[in-house]
DRENBA-853417 format. One line per 5 residues: number of its first residue (from 1); their letters; for each residue x, y, z of N, C-alpha, C, O. Coordinates in pm, whole numbers, plus 50000, padded with zeros to 5 digits. Example, Ala and Ser with C-alpha at 12.3 -4.5 7.8 and 13.67 -1.06 7.14 Angstrom:
DRENBA-853417
1	AS	51319:49431:50780:51230:49550:50780:51320:49670:50780:51424:49668:50846 | 51285:49775:50708:51367:49894:50714:51290:50003:50787:51341:50114:50804
END
This chain:
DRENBA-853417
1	XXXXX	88346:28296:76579:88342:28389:76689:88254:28334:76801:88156:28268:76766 | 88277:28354:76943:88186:28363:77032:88169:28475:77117:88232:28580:77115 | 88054:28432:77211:88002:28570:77250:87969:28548:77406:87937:28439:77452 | 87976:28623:77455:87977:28607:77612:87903:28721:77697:87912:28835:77652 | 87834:28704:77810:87803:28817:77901:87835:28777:78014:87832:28658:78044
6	XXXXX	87866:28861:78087:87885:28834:78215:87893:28974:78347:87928:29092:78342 | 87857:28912:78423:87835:29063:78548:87967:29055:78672:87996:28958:78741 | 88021:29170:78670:88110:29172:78752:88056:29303:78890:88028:29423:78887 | 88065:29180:79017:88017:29256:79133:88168:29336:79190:88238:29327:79290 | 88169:29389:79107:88303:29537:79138:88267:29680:79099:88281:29741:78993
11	XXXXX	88202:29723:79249:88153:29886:79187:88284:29945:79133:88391:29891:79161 | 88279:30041:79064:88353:30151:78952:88336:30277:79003:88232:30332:79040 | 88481:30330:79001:88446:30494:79093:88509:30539:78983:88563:30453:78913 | 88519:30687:78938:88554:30773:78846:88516:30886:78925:88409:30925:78970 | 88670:30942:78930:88629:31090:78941:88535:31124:79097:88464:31224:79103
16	XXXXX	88542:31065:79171:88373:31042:79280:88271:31027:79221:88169:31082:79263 | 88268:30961:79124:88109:30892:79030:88113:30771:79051:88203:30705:79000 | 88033:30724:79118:88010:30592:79129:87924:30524:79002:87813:30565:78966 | 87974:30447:78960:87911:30356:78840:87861:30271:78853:87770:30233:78780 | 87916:30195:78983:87805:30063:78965:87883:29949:78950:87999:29958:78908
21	XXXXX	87830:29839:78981:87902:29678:78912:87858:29697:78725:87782:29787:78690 | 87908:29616:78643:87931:29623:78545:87905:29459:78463:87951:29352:78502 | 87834:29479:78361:87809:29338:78290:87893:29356:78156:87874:29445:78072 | 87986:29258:78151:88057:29273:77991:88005:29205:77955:87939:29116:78009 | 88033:29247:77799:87958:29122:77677:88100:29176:77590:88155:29282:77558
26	XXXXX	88118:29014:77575:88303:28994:77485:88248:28904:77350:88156:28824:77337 | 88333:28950:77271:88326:28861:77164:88494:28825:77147:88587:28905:77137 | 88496:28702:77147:88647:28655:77114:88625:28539:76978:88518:28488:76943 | 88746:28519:76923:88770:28412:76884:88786:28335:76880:88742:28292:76987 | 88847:28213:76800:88840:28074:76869:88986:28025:76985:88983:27933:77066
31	XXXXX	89057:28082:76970:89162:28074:77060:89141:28203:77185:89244:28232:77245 | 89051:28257:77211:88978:28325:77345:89023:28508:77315:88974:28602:77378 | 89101:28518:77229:89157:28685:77197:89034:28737:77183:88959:28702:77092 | 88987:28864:77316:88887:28971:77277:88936:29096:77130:89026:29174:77098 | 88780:29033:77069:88771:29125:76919:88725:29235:76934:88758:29337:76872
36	XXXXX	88632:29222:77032:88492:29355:77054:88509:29341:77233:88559:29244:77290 | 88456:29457:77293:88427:29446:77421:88284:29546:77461:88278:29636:77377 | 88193:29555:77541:88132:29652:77584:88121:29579:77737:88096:29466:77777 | 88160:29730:77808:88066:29771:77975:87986:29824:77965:87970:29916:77884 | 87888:29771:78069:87745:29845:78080:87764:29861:78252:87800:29777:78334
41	XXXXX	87729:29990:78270:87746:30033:78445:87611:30060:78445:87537:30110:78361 | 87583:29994:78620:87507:30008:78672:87456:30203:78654:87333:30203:78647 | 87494:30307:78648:87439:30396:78639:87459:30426:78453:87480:30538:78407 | 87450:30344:78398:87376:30346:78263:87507:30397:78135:87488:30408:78014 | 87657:30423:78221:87740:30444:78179:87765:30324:78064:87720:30213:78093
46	XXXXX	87832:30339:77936:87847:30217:77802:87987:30254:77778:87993:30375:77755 | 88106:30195:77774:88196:30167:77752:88193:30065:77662:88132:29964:77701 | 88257:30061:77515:88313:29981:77373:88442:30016:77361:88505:30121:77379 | 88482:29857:77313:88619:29920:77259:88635:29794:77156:88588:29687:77194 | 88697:29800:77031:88709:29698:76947:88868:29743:76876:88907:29855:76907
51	XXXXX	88945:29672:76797:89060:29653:76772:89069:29818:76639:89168:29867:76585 | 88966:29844:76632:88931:30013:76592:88924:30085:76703:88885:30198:76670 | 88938:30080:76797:88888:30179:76914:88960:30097:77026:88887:30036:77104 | 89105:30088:77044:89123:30035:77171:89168:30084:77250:89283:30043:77263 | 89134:30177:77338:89130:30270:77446:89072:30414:77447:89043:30475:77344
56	XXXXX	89057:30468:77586:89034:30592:77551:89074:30644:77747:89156:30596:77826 | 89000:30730:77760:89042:30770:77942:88979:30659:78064:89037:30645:78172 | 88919:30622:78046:88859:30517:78103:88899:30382:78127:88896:30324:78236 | 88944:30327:77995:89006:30166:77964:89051:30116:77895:89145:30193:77876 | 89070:30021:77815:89059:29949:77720:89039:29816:77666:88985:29744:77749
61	XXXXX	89059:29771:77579:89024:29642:77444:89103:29557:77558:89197:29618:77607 | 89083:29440:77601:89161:29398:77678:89259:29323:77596:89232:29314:77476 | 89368:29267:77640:89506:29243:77589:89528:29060:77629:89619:28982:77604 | 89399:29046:77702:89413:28868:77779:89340:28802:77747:89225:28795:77791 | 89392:28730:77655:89299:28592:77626:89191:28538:77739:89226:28525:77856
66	XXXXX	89089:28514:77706:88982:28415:77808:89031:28258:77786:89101:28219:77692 | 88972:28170:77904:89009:28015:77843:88833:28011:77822:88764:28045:77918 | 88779:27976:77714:88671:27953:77679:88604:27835:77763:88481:27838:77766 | 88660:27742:77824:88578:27657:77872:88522:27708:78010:88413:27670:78053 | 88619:27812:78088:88581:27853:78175:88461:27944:78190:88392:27968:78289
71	XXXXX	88454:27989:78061:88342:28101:78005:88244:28007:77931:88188:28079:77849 | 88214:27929:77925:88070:27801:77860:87985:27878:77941:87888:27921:77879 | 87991:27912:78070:87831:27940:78110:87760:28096:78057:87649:28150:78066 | 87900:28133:77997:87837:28258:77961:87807:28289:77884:87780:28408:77875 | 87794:28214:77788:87782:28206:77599:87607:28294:77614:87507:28276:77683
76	XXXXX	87654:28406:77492:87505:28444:77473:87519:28432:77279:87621:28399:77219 | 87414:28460:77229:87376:28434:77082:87476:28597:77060:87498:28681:77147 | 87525:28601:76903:87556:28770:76856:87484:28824:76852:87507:28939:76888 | 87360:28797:76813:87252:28871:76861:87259:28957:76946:87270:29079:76933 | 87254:28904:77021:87218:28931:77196:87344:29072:77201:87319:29182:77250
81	XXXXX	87444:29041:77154:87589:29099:77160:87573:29215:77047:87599:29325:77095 | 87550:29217:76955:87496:29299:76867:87359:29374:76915:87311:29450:76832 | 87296:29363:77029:87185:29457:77026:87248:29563:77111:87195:29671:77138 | 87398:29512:77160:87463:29592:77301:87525:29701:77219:87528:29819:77253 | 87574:29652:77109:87694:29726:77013:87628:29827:76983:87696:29928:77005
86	X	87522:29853:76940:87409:29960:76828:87448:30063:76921:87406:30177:76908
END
């Protein structure tokens, strides 16, 4: 498995709620398929979704492979990815 974070400068509106830009942390496999996903919004909003939970009103588990080399800079430890999950 690997593990990734990354921040996306795209505020999020819901409803007229502004959320904020958003940092994912992905865990994929070795051919780039997301296993696990979490958003974290700038107003403290947490969005998960894993192949148990893939969708709900909001979003979902994404369906698109990453190319992993493009994502090298974003490698974080499971750790790191597991303290998001709890």
């Amino acid at each position: 498995m690997f593990y990734f974070k990354r921040y996306f400068n795209e505020p999020r509106i819901e409803k007229d709620d502004n959320w904020g830009n958003s940092i994912y942390y992905l865990e994929s496999n070795e051919d780039g398929g997301i296993i696990r996903q979490i958003e974290v919004y700038e107003n403290g909003k947490k969005l998960k979704y894993s192949e148990d939970f893939i969708e709900d009103e909001f979003g979902f588990l994404s369906d698109q492979s990453i190319d992993l080399v493009e994502f090298e800079e974003f490698i974080i430890t499971k750790e790191n990815f597991e303290d998001q999950w709890k």
